[in-house]
PALUM-298766 format. One line per field, with one value per residue (C-alpha): residue in one letter; x, y, z; chain; residue number from 0. Coordinates in steps of 0.02 Angstrom, whole numbers, padded with zeros to 5 digits. Layout:
<rs>
res = a / ...
c1 = X / ...
c2 = Y / ...
c3 = Z / ...
chain = A / ...
n = NUM / ...
</rs>
This chain:
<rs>
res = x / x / x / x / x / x / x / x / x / x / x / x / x / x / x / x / x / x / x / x / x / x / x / x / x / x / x / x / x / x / x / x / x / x / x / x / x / x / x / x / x / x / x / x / x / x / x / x / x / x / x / x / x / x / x / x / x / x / x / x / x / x / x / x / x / x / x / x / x / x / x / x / x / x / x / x / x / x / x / x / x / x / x / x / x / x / x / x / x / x / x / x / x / x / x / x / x / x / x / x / x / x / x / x / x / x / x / x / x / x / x / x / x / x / x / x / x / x / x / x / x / x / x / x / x / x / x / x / x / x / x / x / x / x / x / x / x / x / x / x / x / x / x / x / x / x / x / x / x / x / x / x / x / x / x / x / x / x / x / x / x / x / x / x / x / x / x / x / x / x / x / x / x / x / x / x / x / x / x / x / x / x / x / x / x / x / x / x / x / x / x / x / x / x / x / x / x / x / x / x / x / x / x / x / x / x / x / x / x / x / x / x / x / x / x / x / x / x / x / x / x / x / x / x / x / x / x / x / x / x / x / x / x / x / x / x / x / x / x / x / x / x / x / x / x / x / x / x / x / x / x / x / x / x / x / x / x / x / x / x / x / x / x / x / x / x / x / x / x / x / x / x / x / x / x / x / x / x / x / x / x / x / x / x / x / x / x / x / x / x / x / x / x / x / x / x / x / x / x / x / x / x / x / x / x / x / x / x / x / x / x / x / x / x / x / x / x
c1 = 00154 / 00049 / -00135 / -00262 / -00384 / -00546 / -00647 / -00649 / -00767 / -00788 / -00757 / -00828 / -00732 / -00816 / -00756 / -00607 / -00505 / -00328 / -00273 / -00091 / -00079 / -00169 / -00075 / 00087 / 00130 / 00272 / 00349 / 00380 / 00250 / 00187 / 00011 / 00018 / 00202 / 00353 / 00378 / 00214 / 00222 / 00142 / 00112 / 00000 / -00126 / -00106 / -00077 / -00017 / -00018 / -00067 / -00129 / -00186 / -00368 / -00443 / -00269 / -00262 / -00136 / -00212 / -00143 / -00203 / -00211 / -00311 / -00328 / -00410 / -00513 / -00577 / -00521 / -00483 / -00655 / -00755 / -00658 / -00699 / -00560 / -00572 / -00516 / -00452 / -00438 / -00297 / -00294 / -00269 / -00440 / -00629 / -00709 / -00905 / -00999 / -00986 / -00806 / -00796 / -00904 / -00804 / -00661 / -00730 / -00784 / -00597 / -00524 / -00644 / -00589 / -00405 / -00410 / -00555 / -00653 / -00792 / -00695 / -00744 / -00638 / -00722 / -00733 / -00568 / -00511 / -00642 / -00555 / -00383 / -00434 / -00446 / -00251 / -00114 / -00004 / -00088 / -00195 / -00093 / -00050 / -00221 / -00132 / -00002 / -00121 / -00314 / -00388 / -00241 / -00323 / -00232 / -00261 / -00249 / -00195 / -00272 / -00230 / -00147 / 00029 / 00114 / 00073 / 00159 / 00300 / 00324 / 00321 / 00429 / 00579 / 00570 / 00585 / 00765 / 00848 / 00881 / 00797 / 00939 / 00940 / 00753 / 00756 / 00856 / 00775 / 00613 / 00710 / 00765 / 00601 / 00531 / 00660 / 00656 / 00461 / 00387 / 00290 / 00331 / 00161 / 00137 / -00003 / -00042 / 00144 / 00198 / 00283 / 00239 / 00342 / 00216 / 00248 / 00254 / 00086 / 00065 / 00071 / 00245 / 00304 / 00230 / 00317 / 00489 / 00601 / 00670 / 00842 / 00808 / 00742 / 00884 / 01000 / 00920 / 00811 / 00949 / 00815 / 00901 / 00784 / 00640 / 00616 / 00533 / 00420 / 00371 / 00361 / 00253 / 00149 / 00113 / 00071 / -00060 / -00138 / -00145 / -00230 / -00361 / -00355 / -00462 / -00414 / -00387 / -00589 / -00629 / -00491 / -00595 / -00754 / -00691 / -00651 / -00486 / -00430 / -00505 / -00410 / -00245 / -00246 / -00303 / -00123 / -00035 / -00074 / 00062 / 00222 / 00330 / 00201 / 00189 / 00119 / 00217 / 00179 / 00008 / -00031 / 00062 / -00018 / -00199 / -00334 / -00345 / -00160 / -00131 / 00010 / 00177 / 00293 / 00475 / 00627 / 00630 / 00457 / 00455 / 00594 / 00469 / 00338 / 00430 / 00463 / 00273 / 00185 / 00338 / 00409 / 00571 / 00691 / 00664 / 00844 / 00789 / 00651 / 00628 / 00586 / 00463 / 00346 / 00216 / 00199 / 00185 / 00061 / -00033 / -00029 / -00065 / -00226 / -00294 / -00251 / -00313 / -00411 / -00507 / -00397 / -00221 / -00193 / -00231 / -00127 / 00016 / 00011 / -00026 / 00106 / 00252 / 00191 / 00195 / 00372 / 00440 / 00289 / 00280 / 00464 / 00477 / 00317 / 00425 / 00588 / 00650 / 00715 / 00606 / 00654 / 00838 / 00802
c2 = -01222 / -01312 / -01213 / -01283 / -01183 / -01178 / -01030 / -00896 / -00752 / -00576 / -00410 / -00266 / -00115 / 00060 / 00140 / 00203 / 00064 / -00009 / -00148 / -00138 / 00046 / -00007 / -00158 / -00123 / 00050 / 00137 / 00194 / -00011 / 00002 / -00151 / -00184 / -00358 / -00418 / -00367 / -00547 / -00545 / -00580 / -00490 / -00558 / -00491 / -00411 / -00556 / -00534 / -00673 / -00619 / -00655 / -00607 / -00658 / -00707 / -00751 / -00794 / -00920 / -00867 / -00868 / -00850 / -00750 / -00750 / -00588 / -00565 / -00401 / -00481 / -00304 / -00116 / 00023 / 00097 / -00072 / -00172 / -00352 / -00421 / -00630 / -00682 / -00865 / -00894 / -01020 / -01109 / -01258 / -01230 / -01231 / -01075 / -01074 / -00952 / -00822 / -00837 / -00804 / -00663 / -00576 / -00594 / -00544 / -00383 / -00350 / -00377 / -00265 / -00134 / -00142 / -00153 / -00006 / -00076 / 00038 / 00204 / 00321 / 00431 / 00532 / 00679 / 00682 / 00689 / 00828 / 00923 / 00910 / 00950 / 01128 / 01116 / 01194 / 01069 / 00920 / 00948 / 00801 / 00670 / 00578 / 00566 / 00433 / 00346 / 00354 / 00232 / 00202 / 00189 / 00217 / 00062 / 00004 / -00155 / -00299 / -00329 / -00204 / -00299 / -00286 / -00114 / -00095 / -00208 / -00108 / 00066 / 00015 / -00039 / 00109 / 00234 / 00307 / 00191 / 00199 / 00087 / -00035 / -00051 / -00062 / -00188 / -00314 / -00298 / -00359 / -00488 / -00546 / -00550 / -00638 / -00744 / -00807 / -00796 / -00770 / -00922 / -00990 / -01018 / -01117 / -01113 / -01106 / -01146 / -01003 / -00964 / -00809 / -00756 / -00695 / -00569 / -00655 / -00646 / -00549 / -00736 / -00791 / -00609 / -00591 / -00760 / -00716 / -00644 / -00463 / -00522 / -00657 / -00533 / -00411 / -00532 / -00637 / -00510 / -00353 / -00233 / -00152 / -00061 / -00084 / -00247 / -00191 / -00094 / -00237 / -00370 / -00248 / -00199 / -00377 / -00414 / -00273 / -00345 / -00507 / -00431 / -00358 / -00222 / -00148 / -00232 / -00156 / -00171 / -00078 / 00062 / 00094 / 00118 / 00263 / 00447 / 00464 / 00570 / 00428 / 00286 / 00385 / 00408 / 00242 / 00176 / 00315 / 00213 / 00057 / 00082 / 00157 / 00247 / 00410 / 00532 / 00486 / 00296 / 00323 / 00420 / 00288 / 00133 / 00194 / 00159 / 00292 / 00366 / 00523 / 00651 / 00536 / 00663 / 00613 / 00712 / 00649 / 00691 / 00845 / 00918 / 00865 / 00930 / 01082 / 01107 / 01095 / 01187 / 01331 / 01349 / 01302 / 01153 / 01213 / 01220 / 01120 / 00989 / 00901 / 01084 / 01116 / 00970 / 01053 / 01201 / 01068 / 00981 / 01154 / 01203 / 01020 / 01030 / 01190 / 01163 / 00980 / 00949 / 00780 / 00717 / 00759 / 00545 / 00522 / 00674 / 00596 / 00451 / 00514 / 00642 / 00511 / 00386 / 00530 / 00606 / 00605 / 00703 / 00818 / 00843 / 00875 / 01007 / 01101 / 01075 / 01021 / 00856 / 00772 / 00624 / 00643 / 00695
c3 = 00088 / -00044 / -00090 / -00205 / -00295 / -00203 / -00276 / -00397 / -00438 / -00540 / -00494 / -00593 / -00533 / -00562 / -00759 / -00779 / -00690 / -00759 / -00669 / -00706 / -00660 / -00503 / -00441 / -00559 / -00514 / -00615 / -00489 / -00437 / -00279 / -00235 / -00193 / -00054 / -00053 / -00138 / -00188 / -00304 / -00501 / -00630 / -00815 / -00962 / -00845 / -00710 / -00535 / -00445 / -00260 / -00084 / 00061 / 00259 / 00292 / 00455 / 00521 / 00347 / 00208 / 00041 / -00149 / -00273 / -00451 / -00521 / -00692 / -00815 / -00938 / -00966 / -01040 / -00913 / -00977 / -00972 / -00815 / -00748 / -00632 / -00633 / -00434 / -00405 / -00214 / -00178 / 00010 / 00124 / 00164 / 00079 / 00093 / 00137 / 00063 / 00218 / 00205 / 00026 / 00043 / 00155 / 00065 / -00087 / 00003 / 00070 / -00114 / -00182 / -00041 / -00062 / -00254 / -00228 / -00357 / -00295 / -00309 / -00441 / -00504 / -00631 / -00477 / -00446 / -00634 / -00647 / -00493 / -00561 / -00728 / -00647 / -00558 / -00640 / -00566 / -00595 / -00733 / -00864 / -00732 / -00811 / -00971 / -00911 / -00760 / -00829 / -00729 / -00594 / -00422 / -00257 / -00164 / 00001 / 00097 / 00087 / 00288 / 00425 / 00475 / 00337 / 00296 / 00491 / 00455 / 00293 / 00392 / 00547 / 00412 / 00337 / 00456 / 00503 / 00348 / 00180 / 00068 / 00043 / 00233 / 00244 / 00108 / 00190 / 00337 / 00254 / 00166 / 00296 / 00401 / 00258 / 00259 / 00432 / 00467 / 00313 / 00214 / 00038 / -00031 / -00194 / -00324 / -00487 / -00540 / -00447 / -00279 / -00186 / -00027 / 00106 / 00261 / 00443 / 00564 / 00703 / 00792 / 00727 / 00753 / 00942 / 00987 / 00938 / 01067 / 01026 / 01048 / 00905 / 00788 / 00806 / 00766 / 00618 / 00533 / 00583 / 00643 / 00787 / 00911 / 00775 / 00846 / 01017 / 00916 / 00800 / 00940 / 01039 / 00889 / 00849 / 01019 / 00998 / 00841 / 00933 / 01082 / 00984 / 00857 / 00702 / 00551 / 00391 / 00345 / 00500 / 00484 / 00322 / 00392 / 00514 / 00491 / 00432 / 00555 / 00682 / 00603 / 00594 / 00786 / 00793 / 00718 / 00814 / 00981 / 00898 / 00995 / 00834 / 00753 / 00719 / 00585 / 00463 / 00473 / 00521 / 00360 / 00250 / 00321 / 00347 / 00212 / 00063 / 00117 / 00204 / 00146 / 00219 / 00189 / 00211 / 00159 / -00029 / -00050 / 00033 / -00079 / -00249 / -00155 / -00112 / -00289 / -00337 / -00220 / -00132 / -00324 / -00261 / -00151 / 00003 / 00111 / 00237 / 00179 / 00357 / 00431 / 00272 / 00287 / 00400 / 00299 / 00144 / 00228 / 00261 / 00090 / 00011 / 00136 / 00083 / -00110 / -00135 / 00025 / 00042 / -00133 / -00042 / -00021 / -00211 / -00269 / -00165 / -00263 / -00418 / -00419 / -00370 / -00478 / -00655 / -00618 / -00774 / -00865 / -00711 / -00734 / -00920 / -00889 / -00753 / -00826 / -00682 / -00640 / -00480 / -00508 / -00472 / -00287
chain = A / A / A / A / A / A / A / A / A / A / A / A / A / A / A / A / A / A / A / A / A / A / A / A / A / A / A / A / A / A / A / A / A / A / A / A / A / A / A / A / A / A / A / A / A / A / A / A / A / A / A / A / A / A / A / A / A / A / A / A / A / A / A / A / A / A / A / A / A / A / A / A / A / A / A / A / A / A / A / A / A / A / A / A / A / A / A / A / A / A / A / A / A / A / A / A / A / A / A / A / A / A / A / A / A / A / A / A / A / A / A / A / A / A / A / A / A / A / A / A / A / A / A / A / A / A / A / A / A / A / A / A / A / A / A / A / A / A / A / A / A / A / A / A / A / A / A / A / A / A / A / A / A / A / A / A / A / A / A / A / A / A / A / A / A / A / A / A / A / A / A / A / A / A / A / A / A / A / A / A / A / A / A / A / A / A / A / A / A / A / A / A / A / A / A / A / A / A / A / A / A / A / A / A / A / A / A / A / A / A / A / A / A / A / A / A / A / A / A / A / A / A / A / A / A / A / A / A / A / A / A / A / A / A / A / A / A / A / A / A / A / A / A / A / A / A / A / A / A / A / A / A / A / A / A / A / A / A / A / A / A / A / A / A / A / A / A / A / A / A / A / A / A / A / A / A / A / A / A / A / A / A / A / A / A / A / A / A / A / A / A / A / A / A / A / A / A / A / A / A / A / A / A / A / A / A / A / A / A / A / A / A / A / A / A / A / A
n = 0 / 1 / 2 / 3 / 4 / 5 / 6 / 7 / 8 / 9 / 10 / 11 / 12 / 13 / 14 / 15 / 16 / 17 / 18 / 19 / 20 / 21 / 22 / 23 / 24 / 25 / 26 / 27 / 28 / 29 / 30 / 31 / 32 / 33 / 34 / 35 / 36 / 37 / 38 / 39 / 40 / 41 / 42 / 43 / 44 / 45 / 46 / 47 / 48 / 49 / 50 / 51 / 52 / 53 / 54 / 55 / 56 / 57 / 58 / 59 / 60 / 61 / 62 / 63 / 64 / 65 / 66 / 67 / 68 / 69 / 70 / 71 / 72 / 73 / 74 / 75 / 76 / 77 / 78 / 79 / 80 / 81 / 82 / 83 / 84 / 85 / 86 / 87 / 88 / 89 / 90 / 91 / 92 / 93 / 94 / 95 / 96 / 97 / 98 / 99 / 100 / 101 / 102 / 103 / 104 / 105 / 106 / 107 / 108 / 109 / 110 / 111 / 112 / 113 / 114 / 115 / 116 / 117 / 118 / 119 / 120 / 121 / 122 / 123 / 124 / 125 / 126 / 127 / 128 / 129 / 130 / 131 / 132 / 133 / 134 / 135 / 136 / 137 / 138 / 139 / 140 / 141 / 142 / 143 / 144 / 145 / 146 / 147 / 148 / 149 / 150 / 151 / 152 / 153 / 154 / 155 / 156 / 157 / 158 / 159 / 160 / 161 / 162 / 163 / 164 / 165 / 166 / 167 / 168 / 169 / 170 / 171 / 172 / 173 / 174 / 175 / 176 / 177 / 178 / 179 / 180 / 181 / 182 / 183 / 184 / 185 / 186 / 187 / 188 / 189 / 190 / 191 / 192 / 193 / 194 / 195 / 196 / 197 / 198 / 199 / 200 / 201 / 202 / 203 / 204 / 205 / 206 / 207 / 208 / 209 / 210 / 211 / 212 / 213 / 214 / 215 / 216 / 217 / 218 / 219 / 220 / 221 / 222 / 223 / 224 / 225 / 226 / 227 / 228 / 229 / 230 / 231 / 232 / 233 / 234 / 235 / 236 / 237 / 238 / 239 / 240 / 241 / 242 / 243 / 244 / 245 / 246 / 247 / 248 / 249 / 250 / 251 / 252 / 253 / 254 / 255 / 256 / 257 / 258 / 259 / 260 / 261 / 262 / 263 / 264 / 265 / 266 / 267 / 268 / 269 / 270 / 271 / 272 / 273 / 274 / 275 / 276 / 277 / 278 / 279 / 280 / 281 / 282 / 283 / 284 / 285 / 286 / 287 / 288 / 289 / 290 / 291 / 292 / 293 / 294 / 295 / 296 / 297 / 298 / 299 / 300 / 301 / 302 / 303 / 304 / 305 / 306 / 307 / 308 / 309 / 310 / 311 / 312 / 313 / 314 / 315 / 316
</rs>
C-alpha cells in the first residue's frame, strides 16, 4: 500500500526524554511493529487510526534534556484538523510525551537496587501502544511458547494478513485488524499462521474489538486496576497478558523474569520461579508501589549494569 505525506507537527515531550532509549530499547523492544526502522534518531513506524493504517516517520531534533519530536503522518487519506488532533493526542500518549520523570528518578535515587539504572537510561520512558490489537496479538503468541515459536507465529500472521505500507522510501510491515482477523476462519489461521488453539482466542478476541471495545486511549483514562479487568474479559487473557498489554505496564511476570526478579528482591533464584511470582508480585507492590510498571522496564532494559553491581549474571537466565 502506497501513503503520501499529508501532515506533520511537533511534539515537545516533558525534560528528560531520549527518544532512542524510548522507542529503541536495549533490550531490542519494539515500540508499534517489529518490522519498524530506526536511523540517527529517526523512527520510521506505523500504526492503525480510525480503522486507516498510517506511516510514521518521527524524528529528535532535540537533547534528552531539551526534547522536540518532529511527526510526519503518512496515509491514503487527508486528515482534517479533528482527525489530526486526535492523533496527535494518541502519539503523544503512547510516546508519553507528557510523563515526567523527575519523581520517579527522585524515588529510586533512594533504592538500593535501583539506585544507577538512570545512569544507562536518563530520559528512557516506558511507553505504551499506540492501539490495543496488536498489543493482544503480541500477548496471545507469546503465551505457552518460546520466542522462536512465538516469532514465527507473528511472522507469519504478518505475513498472511498483515499490510506492506510504503513511504518515505521505506517499507514498514504492519499487524492485521481486528476486521481481517475476525473474518478468517479458525481452521485457516491454524494452518497458515501455525497458531494452534491460539487461534480461537484471537478470532474471538477480534470479534470483541469489532463488537465494541475501549481502545487503547480509553484503557488510559481508567484505573489501572479497572482497565486490567477490562482486558481480562478477552477470551485468552489473563493476568499475565492483561498486565503486559494494558497502558503504563503492570508487573508481567513470567518464569525468566521471575528468576531476575527473584534474584533482586528474595536475594537468591528461587527453585521454583512459576510458584514464586505471587510472592514477587507482593513484595514488588509493597517496595515500589505505583512505579512497579516502570521498574519492570527499567530493570530488564539495564541488565548488564545491574549484573556487574550484583555480580551475578541476569542476563544469562
Amino acid at each position: 500500500m502506497q501513503l503520501k505525506k499529508v501532515n506533520s507537527f511537533v511534539l515537545k515531550p516533558v525534560s528528560p526524554y531520549n527518544f532512542e532509549l524510548t522507542v529503541h530499547k536495549p533490550a531490542g523492544w519494539w515500540w508499534s511493529t517489529p518490522d519498524e526502522k530506526f536511523e540517527k534518531d529517526t523512527l520510521w513506524t506505523a500504526t492503525r487510526f480510525n480503522d486507516e493504517p498510517i506511516g510514521l516517520r518521527i524524528t529528535s531534533r532535540g537533547t534528552t534534556l531539551e526534547p522536540q519530536l518532529e511527526c510526519a503522518v503518512f496515509s491514503q487519506k487527508r486528515l482534517d484538523d479533528s482527525t489530526r488532533l486526535k492523533l496527535k493526542h494518541m502519539l503523544s500518549r503512547a510516546l508519553e510525551t507528557e510523563d515526567d520523570l523527575k519523581e520517579f528518578y527522585a524515588f529510586v535515587a533512594r533504592d538500593n537496587i535501583l539506585r544507577d539504572v538512570t545512569l544507562d537510561l536518563c530520559g528512557m520512558h516506558t511507553v505504551a501502544w499506540p492501539e490495543l490489537f496488536p498489543a493482544l496479538i503480541l500477548a496471545v503468541t507469546l503465551q505457552m511458547a518460546p520466542i522462536k515459536r512465538s516469532n514465527q507465529m507473528m511472522d507469519l500472521l504478518m505475513e498472511h494478513y498483515g499490510e506492506n505500507l510504503e513511504f518515505d522510501a521505506k517499507t514498514v510491515r504492519y499487524w492485521p485488524s481486528p476486521k481481517k482477523i475476525a473474518s478468517t476462519s479458525v481452521e485457516e489461521l491454524q494452518a497458515k499462521a501455525k497458531l494452534g488453539y491460539r487461534a480461537k482466542n484471537l478470532v474471538a478476541i477480534a470479534n470483541t474489538l469489532e463488537a465494541g471495545f475501549p481502545s487503547m486511549d480509553d484503557l488510559s483514562l481508567m484505573d489501572s486496576n479497572v482497565a486490567k479487568k477490562k482486558l481480562m474479559a478477552l477470551r485468552g487473557i489473563g493476568e499475565y497478558s492483561a498486565e503486559m498489554v494494558m497502558p503504563g505496564m503492570g508487573f508481567p511476570l513470567d518464569v525468566w523474569s521471575a528468576k531476575i526478579f527473584s534474584i533482586l528482591l528474595l536475594d537468591k533464584l528461587s527453585d521454583d520461579p512459576r510458584e514464586a511470582i505471587t510472592i514477587l508480585k507482593k513484595e514488588a507492590d509493597k517496595r515500589w508501589g505505583k512505579w512497579v510498571g516502570r521498574v519492570f522496564v527499567y530493570v530488564l532494559n539495564d541488565l548488564p549494569r545491574l549484573s556487574k553491581r550484583l555480580g551475578t549474571d541476569l542476563t544469562s537466565f
